[in-house]
C-alpha positions, 0 to 999 in steps of 0.5 A, a space after each residue: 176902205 174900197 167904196 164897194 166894200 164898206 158896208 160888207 163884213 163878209 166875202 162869199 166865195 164858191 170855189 171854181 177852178 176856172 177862176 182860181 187866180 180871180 178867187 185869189 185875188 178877190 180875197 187878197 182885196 177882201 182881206 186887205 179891208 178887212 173882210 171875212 171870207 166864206 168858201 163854199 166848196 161847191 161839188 164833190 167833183 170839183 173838190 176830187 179833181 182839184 185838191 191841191 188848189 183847193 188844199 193851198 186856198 184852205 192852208 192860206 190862213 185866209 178862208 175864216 169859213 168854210 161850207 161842205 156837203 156830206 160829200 164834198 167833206 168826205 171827198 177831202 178825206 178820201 184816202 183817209 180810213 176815217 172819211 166820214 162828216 166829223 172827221 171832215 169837220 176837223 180837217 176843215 177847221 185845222 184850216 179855217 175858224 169856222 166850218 159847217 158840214 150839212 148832212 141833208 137839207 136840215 141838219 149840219 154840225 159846225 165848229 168854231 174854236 173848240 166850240 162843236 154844234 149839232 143843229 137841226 132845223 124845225 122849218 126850212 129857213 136856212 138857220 145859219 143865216 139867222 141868230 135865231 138859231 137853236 141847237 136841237 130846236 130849242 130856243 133855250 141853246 142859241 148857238 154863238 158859233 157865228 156872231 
């Protein structure tokens, strides 16, 4: 395993036009060791003036999970007449294991497989960063949508 990712299970990547054949390389390396890797779509803007790159990273197989805003999660449905957070939520998961849509600073829905979760934060921790994690605040719900 390539020294600089030996002790690493995940690659987090924010998605950059300007440095789309880095981006491409730097997961081609990461999933040759093995890495899972995490794409942030980064801003709406980015994501209505630079789909179909974007599309061909998404339908690689290679993003395990992928993070949208509200916005730039609609931003991909656009055209579509459903364009809203869950149907964004599906079209990303079509495409990679996992995917989180935030809908404001404390709350996000998530898939993974058939797996849907609503999760609303009661502190400002980032909660998909902890397994501490509850859907709806309580402790009894843990999600297990990332481990």
């Amino acid at each position: 395993m390539h020294r600089s990712f030996s002790r690493h299970l995940w690659l987090v990547l924010r998605y950059a036009i300007l440095n789309l054949k880095v981006i491409q390389a730097t997961i081609s390396l990461a999933k040759q060791e093995g890495l899972l890797v995490s794409l942030d779509l980064a801003s709406f803007e980015m994501v209505r003036k630079f789909k179909p790159p974007l599309m061909k990273l998404l339908e690689s197989g290679n993003i395990d999970l992928c993070f949208a805003n509200q916005d730039e999660a609609t931003e991909l449905l656009r055209d579509e007449h459903n364009a809203d957070p869950v149907a964004a939520l599906e079209f990303l998961a079509k495409y990679c294991k996992r995917a989180v849509v935030t809908l404001g600073h404390k709350e996000c829905i998530a898939k993974h497989g058939k797996e849907v979760k609503f999760m609303v934060s009661t502190n400002w921790r980032p909660y998909l960063a902890t397994r501490r994690n509850n859907f709806h605040g309580s402790p009894k719900h843990n999600t297990s949508l990332f481990r």
